[in-house]
C-alpha positions as CSV (number, residue, x, y, z in Angstrom):
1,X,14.0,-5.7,14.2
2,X,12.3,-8.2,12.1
3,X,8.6,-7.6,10.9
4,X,6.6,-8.9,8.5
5,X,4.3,-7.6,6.3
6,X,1.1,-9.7,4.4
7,X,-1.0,-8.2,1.5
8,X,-3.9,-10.4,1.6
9,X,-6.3,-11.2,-1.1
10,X,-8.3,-7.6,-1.4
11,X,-5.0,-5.7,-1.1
12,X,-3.4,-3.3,-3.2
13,X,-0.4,-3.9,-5.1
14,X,1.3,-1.1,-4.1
15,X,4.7,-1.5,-2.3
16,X,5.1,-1.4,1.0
17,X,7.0,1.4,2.8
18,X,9.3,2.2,5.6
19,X,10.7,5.8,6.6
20,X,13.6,4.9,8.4
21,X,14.4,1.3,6.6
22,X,18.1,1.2,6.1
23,X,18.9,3.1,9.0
24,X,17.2,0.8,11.5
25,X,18.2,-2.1,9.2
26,X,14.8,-3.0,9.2
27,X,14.2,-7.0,7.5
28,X,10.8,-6.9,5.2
29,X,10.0,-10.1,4.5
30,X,6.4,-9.4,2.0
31,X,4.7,-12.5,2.1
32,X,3.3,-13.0,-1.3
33,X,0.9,-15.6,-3.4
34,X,-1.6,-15.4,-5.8
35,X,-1.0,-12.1,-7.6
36,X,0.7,-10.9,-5.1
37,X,-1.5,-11.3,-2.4
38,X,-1.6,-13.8,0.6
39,X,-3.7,-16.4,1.1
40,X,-6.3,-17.3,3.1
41,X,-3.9,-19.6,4.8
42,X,-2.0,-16.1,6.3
43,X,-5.0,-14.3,7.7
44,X,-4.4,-15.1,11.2
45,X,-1.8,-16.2,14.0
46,X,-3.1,-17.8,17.2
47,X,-6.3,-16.6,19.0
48,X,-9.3,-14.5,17.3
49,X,-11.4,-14.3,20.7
50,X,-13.3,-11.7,21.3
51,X,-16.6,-9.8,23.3
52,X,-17.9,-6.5,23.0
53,X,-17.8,-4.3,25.6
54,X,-19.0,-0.9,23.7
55,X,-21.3,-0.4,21.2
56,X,-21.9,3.7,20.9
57,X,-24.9,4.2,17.7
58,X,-24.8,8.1,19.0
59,X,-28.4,8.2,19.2
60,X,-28.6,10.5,21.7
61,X,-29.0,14.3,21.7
62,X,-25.2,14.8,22.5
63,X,-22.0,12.8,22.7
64,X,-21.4,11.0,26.0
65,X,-18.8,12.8,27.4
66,X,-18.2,9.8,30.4
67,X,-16.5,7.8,27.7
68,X,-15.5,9.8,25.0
69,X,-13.4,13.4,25.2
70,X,-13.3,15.9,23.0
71,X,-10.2,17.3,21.6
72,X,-8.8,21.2,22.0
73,X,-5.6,21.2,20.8
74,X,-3.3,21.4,17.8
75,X,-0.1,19.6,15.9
76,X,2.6,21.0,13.3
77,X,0.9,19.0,10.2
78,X,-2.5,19.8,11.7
79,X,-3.6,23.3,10.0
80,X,-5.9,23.5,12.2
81,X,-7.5,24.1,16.2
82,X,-9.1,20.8,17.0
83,X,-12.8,22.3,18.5
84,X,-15.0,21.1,21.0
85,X,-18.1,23.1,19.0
86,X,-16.9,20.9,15.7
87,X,-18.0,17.8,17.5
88,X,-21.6,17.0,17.7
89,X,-24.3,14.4,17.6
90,X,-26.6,14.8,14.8
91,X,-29.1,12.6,13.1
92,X,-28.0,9.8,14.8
93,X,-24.7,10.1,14.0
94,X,-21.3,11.6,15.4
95,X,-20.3,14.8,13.3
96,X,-16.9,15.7,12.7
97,X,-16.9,19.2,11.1
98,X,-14.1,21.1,9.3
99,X,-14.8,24.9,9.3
100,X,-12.8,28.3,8.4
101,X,-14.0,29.4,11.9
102,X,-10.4,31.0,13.2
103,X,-9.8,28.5,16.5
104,X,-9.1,29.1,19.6
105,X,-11.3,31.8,19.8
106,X,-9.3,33.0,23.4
107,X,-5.6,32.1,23.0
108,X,-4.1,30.9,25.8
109,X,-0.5,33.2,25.8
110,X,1.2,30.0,24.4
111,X,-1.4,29.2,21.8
112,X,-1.3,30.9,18.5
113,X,-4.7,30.6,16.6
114,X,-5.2,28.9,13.4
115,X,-7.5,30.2,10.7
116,X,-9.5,26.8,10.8
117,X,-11.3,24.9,13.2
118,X,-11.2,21.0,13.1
119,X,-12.4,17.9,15.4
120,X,-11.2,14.9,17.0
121,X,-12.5,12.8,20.0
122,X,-11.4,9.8,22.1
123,X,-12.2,7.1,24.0
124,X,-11.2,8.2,28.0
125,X,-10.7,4.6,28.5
126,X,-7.1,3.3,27.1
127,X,-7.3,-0.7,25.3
128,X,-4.1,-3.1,25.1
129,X,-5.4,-5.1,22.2
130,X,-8.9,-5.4,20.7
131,X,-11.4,-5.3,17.7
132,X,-12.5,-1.7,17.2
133,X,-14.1,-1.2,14.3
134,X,-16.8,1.7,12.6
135,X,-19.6,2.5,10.3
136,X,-18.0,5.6,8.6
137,X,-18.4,8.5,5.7
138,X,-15.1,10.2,5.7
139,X,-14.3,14.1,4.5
140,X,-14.4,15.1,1.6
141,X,-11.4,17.3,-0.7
142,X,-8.2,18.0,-0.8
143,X,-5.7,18.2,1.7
144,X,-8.0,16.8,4.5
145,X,-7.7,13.6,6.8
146,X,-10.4,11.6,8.3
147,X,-9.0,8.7,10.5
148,X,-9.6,6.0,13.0
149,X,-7.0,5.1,15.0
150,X,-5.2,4.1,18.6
151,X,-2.5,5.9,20.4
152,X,-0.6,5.3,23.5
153,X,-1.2,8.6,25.0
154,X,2.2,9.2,26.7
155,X,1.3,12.8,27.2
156,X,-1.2,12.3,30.1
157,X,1.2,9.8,31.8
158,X,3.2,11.3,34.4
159,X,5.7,8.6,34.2
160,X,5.6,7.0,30.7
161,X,8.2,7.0,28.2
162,X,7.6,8.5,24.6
163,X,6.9,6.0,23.3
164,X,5.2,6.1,19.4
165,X,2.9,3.4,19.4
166,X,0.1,3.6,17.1
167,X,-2.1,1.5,14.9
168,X,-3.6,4.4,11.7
169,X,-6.3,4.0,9.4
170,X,-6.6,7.4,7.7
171,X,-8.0,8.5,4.1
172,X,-7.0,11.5,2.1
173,X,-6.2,11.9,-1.8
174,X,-3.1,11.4,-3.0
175,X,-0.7,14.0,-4.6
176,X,0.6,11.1,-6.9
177,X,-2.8,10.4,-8.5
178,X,-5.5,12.7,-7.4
179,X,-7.1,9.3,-6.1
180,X,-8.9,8.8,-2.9
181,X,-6.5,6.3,-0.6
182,X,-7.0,4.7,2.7
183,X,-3.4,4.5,4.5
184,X,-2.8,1.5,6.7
185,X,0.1,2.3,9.5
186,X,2.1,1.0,12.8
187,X,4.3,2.8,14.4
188,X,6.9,1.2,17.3
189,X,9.8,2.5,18.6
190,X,12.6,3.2,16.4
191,X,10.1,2.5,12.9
192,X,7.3,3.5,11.5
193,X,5.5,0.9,9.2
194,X,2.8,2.1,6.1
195,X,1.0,0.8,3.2
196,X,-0.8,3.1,1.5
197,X,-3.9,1.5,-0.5
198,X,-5.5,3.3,-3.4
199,X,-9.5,2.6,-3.4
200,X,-11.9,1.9,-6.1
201,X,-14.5,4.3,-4.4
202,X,-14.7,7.4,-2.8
203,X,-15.1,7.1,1.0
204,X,-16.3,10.6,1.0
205,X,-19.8,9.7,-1.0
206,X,-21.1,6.6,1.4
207,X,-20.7,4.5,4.4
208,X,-18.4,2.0,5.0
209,X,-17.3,0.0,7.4
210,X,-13.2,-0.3,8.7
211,X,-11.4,-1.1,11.0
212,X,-8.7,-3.2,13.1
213,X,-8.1,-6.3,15.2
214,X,-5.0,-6.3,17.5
215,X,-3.3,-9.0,19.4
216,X,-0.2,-9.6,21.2
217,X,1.1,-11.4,17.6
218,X,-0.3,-9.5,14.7
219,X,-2.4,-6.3,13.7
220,X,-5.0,-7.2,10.7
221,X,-6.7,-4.5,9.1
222,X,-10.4,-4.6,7.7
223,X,-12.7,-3.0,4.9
224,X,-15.9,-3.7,4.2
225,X,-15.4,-6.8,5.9
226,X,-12.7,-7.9,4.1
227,X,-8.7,-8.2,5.6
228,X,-6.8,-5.7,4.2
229,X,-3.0,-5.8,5.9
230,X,-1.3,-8.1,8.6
231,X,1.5,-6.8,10.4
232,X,3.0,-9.3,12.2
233,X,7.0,-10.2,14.1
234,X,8.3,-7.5,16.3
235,X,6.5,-4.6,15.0
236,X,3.1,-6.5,16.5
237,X,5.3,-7.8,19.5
238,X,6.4,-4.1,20.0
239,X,3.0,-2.8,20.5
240,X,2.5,-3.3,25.0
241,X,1.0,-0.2,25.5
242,X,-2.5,0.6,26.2
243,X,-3.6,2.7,23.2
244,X,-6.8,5.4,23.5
245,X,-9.0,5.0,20.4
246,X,-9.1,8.2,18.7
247,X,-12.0,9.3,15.7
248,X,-10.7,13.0,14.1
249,X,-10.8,15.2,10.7
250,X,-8.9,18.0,9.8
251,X,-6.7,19.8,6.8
252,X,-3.4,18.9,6.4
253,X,0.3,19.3,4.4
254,X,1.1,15.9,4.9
255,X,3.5,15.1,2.6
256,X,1.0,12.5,0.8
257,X,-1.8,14.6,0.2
258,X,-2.9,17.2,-2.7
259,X,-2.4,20.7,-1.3
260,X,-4.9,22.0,0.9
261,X,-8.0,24.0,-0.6
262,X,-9.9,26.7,2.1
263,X,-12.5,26.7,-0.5
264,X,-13.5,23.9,-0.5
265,X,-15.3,24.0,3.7
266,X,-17.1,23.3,5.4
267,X,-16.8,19.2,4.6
268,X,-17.8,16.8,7.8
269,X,-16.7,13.3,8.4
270,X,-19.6,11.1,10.0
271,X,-19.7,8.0,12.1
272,X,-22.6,5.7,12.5
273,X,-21.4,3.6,14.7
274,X,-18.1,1.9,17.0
275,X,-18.0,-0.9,18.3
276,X,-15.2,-1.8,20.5
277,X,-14.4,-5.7,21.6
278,X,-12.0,-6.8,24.5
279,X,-9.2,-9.7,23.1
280,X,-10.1,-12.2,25.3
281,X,-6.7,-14.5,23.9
282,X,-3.6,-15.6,25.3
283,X,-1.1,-12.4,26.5
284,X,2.4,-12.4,26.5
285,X,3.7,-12.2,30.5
286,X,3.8,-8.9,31.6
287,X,7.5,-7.3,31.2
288,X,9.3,-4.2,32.4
Protein backbone atom coordinates (compact mmCIF):
# COMPACT_ATOMS: atom_id res chain seq x y z
CA UNK A 1 0.00 0.00 0.00
CA UNK A 2 1.39 3.29 -0.85
CA UNK A 3 0.27 6.52 1.09
CA UNK A 4 1.52 9.68 1.35
CA UNK A 5 1.76 11.90 4.03
CA UNK A 6 2.16 16.11 3.67
CA UNK A 7 3.05 18.38 6.74
CA UNK A 8 1.91 21.59 5.49
CA UNK A 9 3.08 24.99 6.41
CA UNK A 10 1.45 25.26 10.20
CA UNK A 11 2.42 21.65 10.98
CA UNK A 12 4.49 20.18 13.49
CA UNK A 13 7.74 18.78 12.98
CA UNK A 14 7.21 15.85 14.70
CA UNK A 15 7.62 12.49 12.71
CA UNK A 16 5.11 10.82 11.35
CA UNK A 17 3.93 7.35 12.67
CA UNK A 18 2.75 4.00 11.63
CA UNK A 19 1.79 0.89 14.07
CA UNK A 20 2.08 -1.78 11.81
CA UNK A 21 4.82 -0.20 9.22
CA UNK A 22 7.18 -2.89 8.42
CA UNK A 23 4.76 -5.53 8.69
CA UNK A 24 2.35 -4.22 6.09
CA UNK A 25 5.43 -2.92 4.17
CA UNK A 26 3.93 0.25 4.22
CA UNK A 27 5.87 3.09 1.58
CA UNK A 28 5.93 6.75 3.47
CA UNK A 29 6.80 8.98 1.13
CA UNK A 30 6.81 12.63 3.66
CA UNK A 31 6.55 15.32 1.32
CA UNK A 32 8.71 18.01 2.60
CA UNK A 33 9.78 21.96 1.74
CA UNK A 34 10.37 24.85 3.53
CA UNK A 35 11.39 23.68 6.96
CA UNK A 36 9.94 20.76 6.63
CA UNK A 37 6.66 21.66 5.65
CA UNK A 38 4.74 21.54 2.30
CA UNK A 39 3.85 24.12 0.32
CA UNK A 40 1.02 25.84 -0.68
CA UNK A 41 1.42 24.14 -3.94
CA UNK A 42 0.37 20.56 -1.99
CA UNK A 43 -2.70 21.62 -0.17
CA UNK A 44 -5.09 20.08 -2.45
CA UNK A 45 -5.71 17.32 -5.22
CA UNK A 46 -8.72 17.69 -7.59
CA UNK A 47 -12.12 19.11 -6.54
CA UNK A 48 -12.76 21.33 -3.24
CA UNK A 49 -16.72 21.60 -3.87
CA UNK A 50 -18.84 21.79 -1.37
CA UNK A 51 -22.63 22.81 0.28
CA UNK A 52 -23.84 22.69 3.63
CA UNK A 53 -26.50 20.60 4.48
CA UNK A 54 -26.25 20.94 8.51
CA UNK A 55 -25.58 23.62 10.58
CA UNK A 56 -26.63 22.56 14.44
CA UNK A 57 -25.71 26.03 16.91
CA UNK A 58 -27.62 23.87 19.78
CA UNK A 59 -29.68 26.64 20.69
CA UNK A 60 -32.35 24.88 21.69
CA UNK A 61 -33.41 23.52 25.20
CA UNK A 62 -32.21 19.92 24.37
CA UNK A 63 -30.24 18.14 21.70
CA UNK A 64 -32.20 17.04 18.60
CA UNK A 65 -32.37 13.55 18.96
CA UNK A 66 -33.87 13.13 14.96
CA UNK A 67 -30.21 13.70 13.90
CA UNK A 68 -28.00 13.17 16.52
CA UNK A 69 -27.90 9.85 19.07
CA UNK A 70 -26.60 9.64 22.23
CA UNK A 71 -24.11 7.05 23.18
CA UNK A 72 -24.63 4.09 26.11
CA UNK A 73 -21.99 1.99 25.77
CA UNK A 74 -18.37 1.28 26.64
CA UNK A 75 -14.67 0.26 25.07
CA UNK A 76 -11.42 -1.50 26.68
CA UNK A 77 -9.39 1.93 26.60
CA UNK A 78 -12.62 3.81 27.49
CA UNK A 79 -12.60 3.92 31.55
CA UNK A 80 -15.66 4.82 31.43
CA UNK A 81 -19.85 4.22 30.71
CA UNK A 82 -20.67 6.60 27.92
CA UNK A 83 -24.16 8.31 29.50
CA UNK A 84 -27.12 9.65 27.93
CA UNK A 85 -27.49 12.15 31.28
CA UNK A 86 -23.71 13.42 30.47
CA UNK A 87 -25.02 14.88 27.21
CA UNK A 88 -26.93 18.10 27.31
CA UNK A 89 -27.64 21.34 25.70
CA UNK A 90 -26.68 24.23 27.88
CA UNK A 91 -26.08 27.85 27.17
CA UNK A 92 -26.21 27.43 23.82
CA UNK A 93 -23.96 24.92 23.58
CA UNK A 94 -23.62 20.94 23.44
CA UNK A 95 -22.08 19.71 26.91
CA UNK A 96 -20.00 16.78 27.07
CA UNK A 97 -19.54 16.05 30.78
CA UNK A 98 -17.02 13.60 32.55
CA UNK A 99 -18.24 12.61 36.03
CA UNK A 100 -17.25 9.96 38.89
CA UNK A 101 -21.05 9.10 38.71
CA UNK A 102 -20.51 4.92 38.68
CA UNK A 103 -22.34 4.19 35.02
CA UNK A 104 -24.71 2.03 34.12
CA UNK A 105 -26.65 2.67 36.95
CA UNK A 106 -28.78 -0.88 36.03
CA UNK A 107 -26.26 -3.35 34.49
CA UNK A 108 -27.49 -5.26 31.97
CA UNK A 109 -26.13 -9.19 33.11
CA UNK A 110 -23.35 -8.65 30.44
CA UNK A 111 -22.43 -5.17 31.36
CA UNK A 112 -20.05 -4.58 34.23
CA UNK A 113 -20.22 -0.94 35.57
CA UNK A 114 -17.53 1.49 35.48
CA UNK A 115 -16.84 3.95 38.29
CA UNK A 116 -17.19 6.96 35.74
CA UNK A 117 -19.57 8.18 33.58
CA UNK A 118 -18.51 9.79 30.14
CA UNK A 119 -20.38 11.08 26.79
CA UNK A 120 -20.34 10.73 23.23
CA UNK A 121 -23.04 11.47 20.51
CA UNK A 122 -23.48 10.98 16.74
CA UNK A 123 -24.78 11.95 13.74
CA UNK A 124 -27.85 9.06 12.83
CA UNK A 125 -27.11 9.99 9.36
CA UNK A 126 -23.74 8.16 7.85
CA UNK A 127 -21.51 10.69 5.13
CA UNK A 128 -19.10 9.20 2.39
CA UNK A 129 -16.92 12.22 2.10
CA UNK A 130 -17.50 15.83 3.25
CA UNK A 131 -16.36 19.07 5.24
CA UNK A 132 -17.35 18.65 8.85
CA UNK A 133 -15.93 20.92 10.92
CA UNK A 134 -16.65 22.62 14.83
CA UNK A 135 -16.42 25.42 17.13
CA UNK A 136 -14.90 23.59 20.13
CA UNK A 137 -13.43 23.81 23.99
CA UNK A 138 -12.10 20.46 24.70
CA UNK A 139 -11.63 18.71 28.38
CA UNK A 140 -9.51 19.50 30.41
CA UNK A 141 -6.61 17.07 32.62
CA UNK A 142 -4.92 14.22 32.45
CA UNK A 143 -5.72 11.13 30.96
CA UNK A 144 -8.86 12.39 29.23
CA UNK A 145 -9.89 12.57 25.31
CA UNK A 146 -12.03 15.02 23.63
CA UNK A 147 -12.48 14.21 19.89
CA UNK A 148 -14.23 14.81 16.60
CA UNK A 149 -14.28 12.27 14.34
CA UNK A 150 -15.97 9.74 11.58
CA UNK A 151 -16.48 6.05 11.77
CA UNK A 152 -17.84 3.51 9.49
CA UNK A 153 -20.23 1.99 11.96
CA UNK A 154 -19.84 -1.72 10.92
CA UNK A 155 -21.61 -2.71 14.16
CA UNK A 156 -25.21 -1.63 13.12
CA UNK A 157 -24.71 -3.23 9.62
CA UNK A 158 -26.19 -6.50 9.42
CA UNK A 159 -24.05 -7.36 6.52
CA UNK A 160 -20.91 -5.15 6.54
CA UNK A 161 -17.48 -6.30 6.92
CA UNK A 162 -15.20 -5.02 9.84
CA UNK A 163 -13.85 -2.81 8.33
CA UNK A 164 -11.66 0.06 10.45
CA UNK A 165 -12.22 3.06 8.63
CA UNK A 166 -11.84 6.20 10.44
CA UNK A 167 -10.77 9.80 10.07
CA UNK A 168 -9.58 11.08 14.24
CA UNK A 169 -9.02 14.38 15.55
CA UNK A 170 -8.58 13.88 19.30
CA UNK A 171 -6.66 16.08 22.08
CA UNK A 172 -5.17 14.86 25.30
CA UNK A 173 -1.67 15.53 27.02
CA UNK A 174 1.03 13.74 26.34
CA UNK A 175 3.02 11.40 28.65
CA UNK A 176 6.27 12.44 26.73
CA UNK A 177 5.94 16.11 27.58
CA UNK A 178 3.09 16.91 29.79
CA UNK A 179 1.97 19.09 26.73
CA UNK A 180 -1.42 19.49 25.39
CA UNK A 181 -1.54 17.67 21.70
CA UNK A 182 -4.08 17.35 19.06
CA UNK A 183 -3.64 13.82 17.29
CA UNK A 184 -4.43 13.71 13.51
CA UNK A 185 -5.39 9.87 12.37
CA UNK A 186 -6.76 7.43 9.45
CA UNK A 187 -7.24 4.30 9.80
CA UNK A 188 -7.92 1.65 6.57
CA UNK A 189 -7.77 -1.83 6.48
CA UNK A 190 -4.60 -3.50 7.36
CA UNK A 191 -2.93 0.28 8.72
CA UNK A 192 -3.53 2.69 10.88
CA UNK A 193 -1.97 6.16 10.01
CA UNK A 194 -1.08 9.09 12.95
CA UNK A 195 0.63 12.28 13.38
CA UNK A 196 0.53 13.47 16.62
CA UNK A 197 0.95 17.48 16.80
CA UNK A 198 1.99 19.29 19.93
CA UNK A 199 0.02 22.75 20.33
CA UNK A 200 1.16 26.16 21.39
CA UNK A 201 -2.16 26.54 23.47
CA UNK A 202 -4.30 24.77 25.55
CA UNK A 203 -7.55 23.63 23.82
CA UNK A 204 -8.96 23.16 27.26
CA UNK A 205 -8.94 27.21 28.11
CA UNK A 206 -10.96 28.58 24.72
CA UNK A 207 -12.68 27.87 21.56
CA UNK A 208 -11.33 26.84 18.52
CA UNK A 209 -12.23 25.79 15.53
CA UNK A 210 -11.13 22.09 13.73
CA UNK A 211 -11.88 20.01 11.64
CA UNK A 212 -11.64 17.87 8.32
CA UNK A 213 -12.31 17.78 4.54
CA UNK A 214 -12.61 14.34 2.85
CA UNK A 215 -12.64 13.36 -0.71
CA UNK A 216 -12.28 10.28 -2.73
CA UNK A 217 -8.24 11.47 -3.15
CA UNK A 218 -7.05 13.01 0.00
CA UNK A 219 -8.11 13.76 3.80
CA UNK A 220 -6.81 17.46 4.77
CA UNK A 221 -7.04 18.40 8.29
CA UNK A 222 -7.87 21.98 9.68
CA UNK A 223 -7.13 24.36 12.75
CA UNK A 224 -8.04 27.51 13.19
CA UNK A 225 -8.45 27.70 9.70
CA UNK A 226 -5.35 26.64 8.79
CA UNK A 227 -4.32 22.98 6.94
CA UNK A 228 -2.76 20.94 9.21
CA UNK A 229 -2.13 17.19 7.57
CA UNK A 230 -2.96 15.73 4.01
CA UNK A 231 -3.19 12.13 3.67
CA UNK A 232 -3.37 11.26 0.44
CA UNK A 233 -2.61 7.60 -2.13
CA UNK A 234 -4.34 4.51 -0.98
CA UNK A 235 -4.88 5.28 2.50
CA UNK A 236 -7.50 8.24 1.12
CA UNK A 237 -8.49 5.78 -1.82
CA UNK A 238 -9.11 3.12 0.90
CA UNK A 239 -11.67 5.15 2.70
CA UNK A 240 -15.46 3.98 0.60
CA UNK A 241 -17.42 3.65 3.50
CA UNK A 242 -19.98 5.91 4.79
CA UNK A 243 -18.65 7.16 8.05
CA UNK A 244 -21.16 8.52 11.19
CA UNK A 245 -19.65 11.70 12.54
CA UNK A 246 -19.07 11.14 16.09
CA UNK A 247 -18.47 14.27 19.03
CA UNK A 248 -17.27 12.28 22.60
CA UNK A 249 -15.05 12.81 25.97
CA UNK A 250 -14.00 10.53 28.36
CA UNK A 251 -10.75 9.18 30.58
CA UNK A 252 -8.54 7.00 29.15
CA UNK A 253 -5.01 4.73 29.43
CA UNK A 254 -4.25 5.25 26.02
CA UNK A 255 -0.93 4.58 25.67
CA UNK A 256 -0.09 8.41 24.68
CA UNK A 257 -1.59 10.01 27.51
CA UNK A 258 -0.44 11.03 31.24
CA UNK A 259 -2.10 8.67 33.63
CA UNK A 260 -5.54 9.21 34.44
CA UNK A 261 -6.44 11.52 37.60
CA UNK A 262 -10.25 10.86 39.32
CA UNK A 263 -9.50 13.98 41.07
CA UNK A 264 -9.36 16.01 38.81
CA UNK A 265 -13.75 15.66 37.58
CA UNK A 266 -15.92 16.73 36.82
CA UNK A 267 -14.11 18.54 33.40
CA UNK A 268 -16.78 19.00 30.24
CA UNK A 269 -15.83 19.41 26.68
CA UNK A 270 -18.17 21.98 24.77
CA UNK A 271 -19.23 22.54 21.30
CA UNK A 272 -20.56 25.71 19.76
CA UNK A 273 -21.25 24.68 16.71
CA UNK A 274 -20.95 21.75 13.53
CA UNK A 275 -21.35 22.32 10.46
CA UNK A 276 -21.42 19.54 8.09
CA UNK A 277 -21.06 20.07 4.00
CA UNK A 278 -21.89 17.42 1.27
CA UNK A 279 -18.59 16.89 -1.42
CA UNK A 280 -20.29 17.83 -4.27
CA UNK A 281 -16.85 16.56 -6.55
CA UNK A 282 -16.07 13.85 -8.83
CA UNK A 283 -16.50 10.03 -7.19
CA UNK A 284 -14.67 7.21 -8.02
CA UNK A 285 -17.27 4.48 -9.82
CA UNK A 286 -18.88 2.53 -7.38
CA UNK A 287 -16.98 -0.92 -6.73
CA UNK A 288 -17.77 -4.21 -4.91
Amino acid sequence: MSVELRLLPSCSKQAVMSARARRWAVSFSLVATLFGCGSQDDLVIGSIDFSVVRRDDFDGDSLDGDYWEVASHTFERNLAWFSQNNAKVEGGRLVLSITDIPAPANALPSETPKPYSAAEVRTRVPFLYGRFRTRARFASGDGIISSFWGFYDHYSMSSGSSLANQIVIESGVSNMSSAPMLHYAVTVPFEGLSQPSLLPFDPSEGFHELGFDWTPTEVTFFLDGKSELVVSGDAAAQLREYERLVLSAYPSDAGWLNAFEPDQLPVTAEFDWVEISEYKGPRPPAGP
